[in-house]
N, C-alpha and C positions, 0 to 999 in steps of 0.2 A: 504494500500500500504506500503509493506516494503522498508525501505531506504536502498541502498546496500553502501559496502565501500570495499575499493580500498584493504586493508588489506588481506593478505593470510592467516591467523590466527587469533582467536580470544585473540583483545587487550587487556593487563593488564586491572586493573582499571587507569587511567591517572596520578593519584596523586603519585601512589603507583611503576609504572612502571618507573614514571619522575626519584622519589627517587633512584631507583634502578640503571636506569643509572647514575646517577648524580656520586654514591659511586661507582660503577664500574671507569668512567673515575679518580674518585680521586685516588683508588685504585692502577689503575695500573702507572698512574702518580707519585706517591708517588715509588711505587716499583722501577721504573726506576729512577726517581733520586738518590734514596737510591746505587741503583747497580751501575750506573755510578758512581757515588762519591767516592764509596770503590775500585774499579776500577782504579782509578784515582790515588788516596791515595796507594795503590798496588804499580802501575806503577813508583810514583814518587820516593817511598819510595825502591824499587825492581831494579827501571832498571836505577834509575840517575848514571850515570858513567860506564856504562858497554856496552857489545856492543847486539843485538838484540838476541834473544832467540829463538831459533828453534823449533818448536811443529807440533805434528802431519803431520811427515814427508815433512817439510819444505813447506806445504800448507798455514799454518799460524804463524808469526815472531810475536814477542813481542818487539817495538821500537818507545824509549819514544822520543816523538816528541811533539814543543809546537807551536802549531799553530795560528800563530795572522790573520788570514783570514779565507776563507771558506775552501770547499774540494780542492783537489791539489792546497792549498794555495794562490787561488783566491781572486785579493782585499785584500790584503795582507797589502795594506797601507790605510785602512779606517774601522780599527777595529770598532771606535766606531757604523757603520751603524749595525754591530750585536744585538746587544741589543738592539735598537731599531725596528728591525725587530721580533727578538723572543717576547720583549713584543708588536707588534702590534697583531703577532701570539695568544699569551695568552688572548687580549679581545678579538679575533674573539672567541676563543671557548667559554669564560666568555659567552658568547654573543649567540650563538648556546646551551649552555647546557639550558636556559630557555625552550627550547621546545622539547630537549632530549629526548627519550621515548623508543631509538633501546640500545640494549645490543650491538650490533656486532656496533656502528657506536661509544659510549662509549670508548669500547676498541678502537678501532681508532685514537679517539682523544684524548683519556689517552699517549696514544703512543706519539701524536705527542707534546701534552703539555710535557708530560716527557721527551723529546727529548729537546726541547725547553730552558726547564727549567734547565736542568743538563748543556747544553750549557753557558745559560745565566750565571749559578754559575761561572763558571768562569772566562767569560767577568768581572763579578762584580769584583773578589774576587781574584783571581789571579794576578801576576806580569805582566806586570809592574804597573798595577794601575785601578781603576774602569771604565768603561767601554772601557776600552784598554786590558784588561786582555787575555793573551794565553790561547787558550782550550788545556789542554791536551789530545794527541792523543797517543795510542798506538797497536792500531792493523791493521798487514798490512798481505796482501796477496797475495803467491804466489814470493815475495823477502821481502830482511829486509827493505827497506827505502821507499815503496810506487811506486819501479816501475814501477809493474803492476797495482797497483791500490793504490787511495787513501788511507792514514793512518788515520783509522777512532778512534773512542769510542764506549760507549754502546750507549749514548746520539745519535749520527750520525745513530746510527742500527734502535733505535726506531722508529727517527723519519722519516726513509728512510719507514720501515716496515708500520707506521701509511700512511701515507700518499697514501700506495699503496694498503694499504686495502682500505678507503678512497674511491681510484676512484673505483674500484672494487663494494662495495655498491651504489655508484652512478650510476655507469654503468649497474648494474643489479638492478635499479629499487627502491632500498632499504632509506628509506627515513627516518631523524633522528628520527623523529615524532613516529617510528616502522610501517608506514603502508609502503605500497609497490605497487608503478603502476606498473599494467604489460607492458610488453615491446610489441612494435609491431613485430607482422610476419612480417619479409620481404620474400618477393613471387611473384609471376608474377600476374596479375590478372585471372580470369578465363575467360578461353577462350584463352588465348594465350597458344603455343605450343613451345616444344624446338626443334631446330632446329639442 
C-alpha cells in the first residue's frame, strides 16, 4: 500500500528545500532593508528643505515626511508600541522558518520581515531617540502631502506586498511546509437542480 501526500509536486529532499527557503527569506529580507535604507538616506539627504517633487506625470510626489505613528499617522502619540510590534513580528517568522520548506511563502515572509525590519531601523535609530524614533516617509500618490493616500517607504511596500501574498498562499491551499491541500469544490450536491 502506497502512502499518498497532500503535495502537488514532488518535494525537495526536506533538509535541502528547508535550506533553500530559509536563504531565500534572508535574501530578500536583507534586499529590502538595504533598499529602504538608501531610500531613506536619498530622501533625507534630496528632499530636506525643498518642497515635493513631481514624477511621472504627477501620479507619484516625492515628500519627505517623518512619521512618529502608523499609516495616515495613526497612534501618533504611542510611538514606542512600534517596535515592539515589528519585533513580536520578527519571532513569529524566527518561529515559522523552523519548518519552512515553500519558496513562494519564503519570499512572503522575507517581504514582511524586511518590511518590519527597515521600519524598526528607524524606530531605533532615528530622532528623537530609541524606540521613539520617526520613520521616514517619502512617497505619496496621486498629491504631494498624502491626500489621496498615505505617504509611505519601500519598508510600508514590502510589507503591504508580503502580507498579501501571505493570505493568497493561505487561501489557495499553499502550506509553508511546501505541501499543498487541495481546496474543496463548492457545488450543489447531486441530485439537486437549478432552478
Amino acid at each position: 500500500m502506497t502512502a499518498t501526500t497532500p503535495a502537488d509536486e514532488t518535494p525537495a529532499p526536506p533538509r535541502r528545500a528547508r535550506a533553500a527557503a530559509i536563504w531565500a527569506l534572508l535574501g530578500v529580507a536583507v534586499f529590502i532593508i538595504l533598499l529602504d535604507q538608501l531610500t531613506k538616506h536619498f530622501a533625507t539627504e534630496e528632499l530636506t528643505g525643498r518642497g515635493p517633487v513631481r514624477i511621472l506625470g504627477g501620479l507619484v510626489y516625492l515628500s519627505l515626511i517623518r512619521n512618529s505613528g502608523a499609516a495616515f499617522s495613526m497612534a501618533s502619540g504611542h510611538t514606542w508600541i512600534f517596535p515592539l510590534i515589528a519585533l513580536a513580528v520578527i519571532a513569529w517568522i524566527t518561529w515559522m522558518a523552523f519548518k519552512l520548506r515553500s519558496m513562494p511563502w519564503a519570499i512572503a515572509l522575507g517581504l514582511v520581515a524586511g518590511g518590519a525590519l527597515g521600519n524598526l531601523t528607524d524606530r531605533l535609530f532615528r530622532a528623537p531617540g530609541p524606540f521613539q524614533g520617526h520613520v521616514v516617509d517619502m512617497i505619496s500618490l496621486f498629491a504631494p502631502y498624502g491626500e489621496k493616500f498615505a505617504v509611505f517607504n519601500i519598508a510600508d511596500s514590502a510589507l503591504s506586498c508580503g502580507v498579501v501574498l501571505a493570505i493568497i498562499l493561505e487561501f489557495s491551499g499553499r502550506q509553508r511546509d511546501g505541501t499543498r491541500i487541495p481546496l474543496r469544490k463548492s457545488g450543489k450536491s447531486k441530485g439537486s437542480g437549478d432552478k
